[in-house]
N, C-alpha and C positions, 0 to 999 in steps of 0.2 A: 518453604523449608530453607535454614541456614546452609552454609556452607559446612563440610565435615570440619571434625578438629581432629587435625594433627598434632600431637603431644602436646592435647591440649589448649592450643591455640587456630581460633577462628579465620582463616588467609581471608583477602581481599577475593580472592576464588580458588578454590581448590578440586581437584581428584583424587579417589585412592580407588586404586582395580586391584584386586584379586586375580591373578593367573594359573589355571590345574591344565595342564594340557591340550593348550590353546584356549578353553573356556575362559570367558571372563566374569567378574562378577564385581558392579558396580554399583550397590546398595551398601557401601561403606557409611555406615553414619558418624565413623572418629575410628581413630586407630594412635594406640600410643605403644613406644618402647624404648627400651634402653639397651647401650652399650658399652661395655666396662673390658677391660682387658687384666689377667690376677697375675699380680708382677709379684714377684716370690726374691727377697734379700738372700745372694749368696754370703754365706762365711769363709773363711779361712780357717787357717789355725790358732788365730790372734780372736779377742773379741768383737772386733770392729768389723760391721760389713766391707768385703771388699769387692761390692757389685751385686746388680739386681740381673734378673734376668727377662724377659721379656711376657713371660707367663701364657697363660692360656685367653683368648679371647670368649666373652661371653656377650650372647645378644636373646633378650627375652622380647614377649610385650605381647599384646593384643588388639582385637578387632570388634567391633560391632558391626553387624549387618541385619538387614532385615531377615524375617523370620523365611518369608515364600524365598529368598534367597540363599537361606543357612540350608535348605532340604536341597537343592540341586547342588551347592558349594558339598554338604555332606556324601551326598551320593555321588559326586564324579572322585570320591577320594578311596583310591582301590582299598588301601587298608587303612581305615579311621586315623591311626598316630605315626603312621609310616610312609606317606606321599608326601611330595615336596612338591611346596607354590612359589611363586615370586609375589610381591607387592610391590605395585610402584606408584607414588605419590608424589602429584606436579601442585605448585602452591605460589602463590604472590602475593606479599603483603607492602603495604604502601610504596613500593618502586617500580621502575621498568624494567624488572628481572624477574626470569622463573625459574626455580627451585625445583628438581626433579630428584627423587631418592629412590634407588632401588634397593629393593630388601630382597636379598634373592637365596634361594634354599632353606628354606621358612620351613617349616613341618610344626603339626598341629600337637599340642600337650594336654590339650583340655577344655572344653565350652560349657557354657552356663547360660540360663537364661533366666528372665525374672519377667512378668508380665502385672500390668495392674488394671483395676477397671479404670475405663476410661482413656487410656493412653492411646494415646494415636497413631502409634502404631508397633506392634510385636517384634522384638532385637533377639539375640544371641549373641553371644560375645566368645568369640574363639580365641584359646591362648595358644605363643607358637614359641618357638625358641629360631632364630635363626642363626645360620651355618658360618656365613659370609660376612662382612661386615658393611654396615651398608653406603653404594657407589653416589657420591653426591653430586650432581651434573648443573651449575648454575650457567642461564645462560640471561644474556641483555636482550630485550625485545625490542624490537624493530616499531616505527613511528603507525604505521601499518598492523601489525600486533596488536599495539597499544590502543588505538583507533577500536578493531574486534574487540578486544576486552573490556571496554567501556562501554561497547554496543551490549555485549553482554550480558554487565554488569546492570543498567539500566533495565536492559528485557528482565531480568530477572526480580528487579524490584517492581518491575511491572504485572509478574507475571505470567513472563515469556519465556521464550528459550532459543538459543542461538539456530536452532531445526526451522522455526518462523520463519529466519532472514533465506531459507537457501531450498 
């Protein structure tokens, strides 16, 4: 199995967890979303703007996960559209840096799911609005780091998974 995509894009390795009160759930298959902020033009008395104001922030998007994941994600959420998760996705694409985003106070708007014969394996795709906007934490990796994430990377083109080395 690939790497998940984050908005879209496949990282050189990535995670995305789900967090409901301590549970975690890490059968994300991609997750995308957006953040926009709605800046509203003040007037005067004259015609001409004389200032925006800073407006409301908005943050949508969604999730896939697998199916045997969506029933225990569903049921640890006291009220279907009224519990609040965090999401936090770590990613690295061609550098010695990682990318870590938290989405936090996320609450769910609506899930859908679509199955075909044949598919390899059953999704749901959860949509959520969040609250916050989300904390971006880039950090440099260390020579040592870089060293494991190769190990990795390799186990994984093998086959393997970094649980083998340890």
């Amino acid at each position: 199995m690939g790497n998940q995509k984050i908005n879209g894009i496949e990282y050189d390795f990535s995670t995305v967890t789900v967090t409901i009160d301590g549970t975690t759930y890490k059968s994300i298959q991609n997750i995308n979303w957006t953040v926009g902020q709605d800046h509203q033009v003040v007037y005067g008395a004259g015609p001409l703007p004389v200032g925006v104001t800073p407006g409301t922030f908005n943050g949508t998007g969604s999730f896939e996960l697998l199916l045997s994941d969506y029933k225990g994600f569903a049921a640890s959420l006291t009220d279907m559209m009224q519990t609040y998760f965090d999401i936090q996705c770590v990613y690295s694409l061609g550098g010695l840096s990682v990318i870590t985003e938290d989405l936090t106070k996320c609450i769910m708007t609506g899930n859908s799911g679509n199955n075909a014969t044949g598919s390899a394996a059953l999704t749901r795709s959860v949509d959520f609005i969040m609250l916050n906007p989300p904390k971006v934490d880039k950090k440099s990796m260390t020579s040592d780091d870089a060293d494991i994430l190769g190990t990795a990377f390799r186990l994984a083109n093998l086959g393997g998974s970094l649980a083998n080395l340890f």
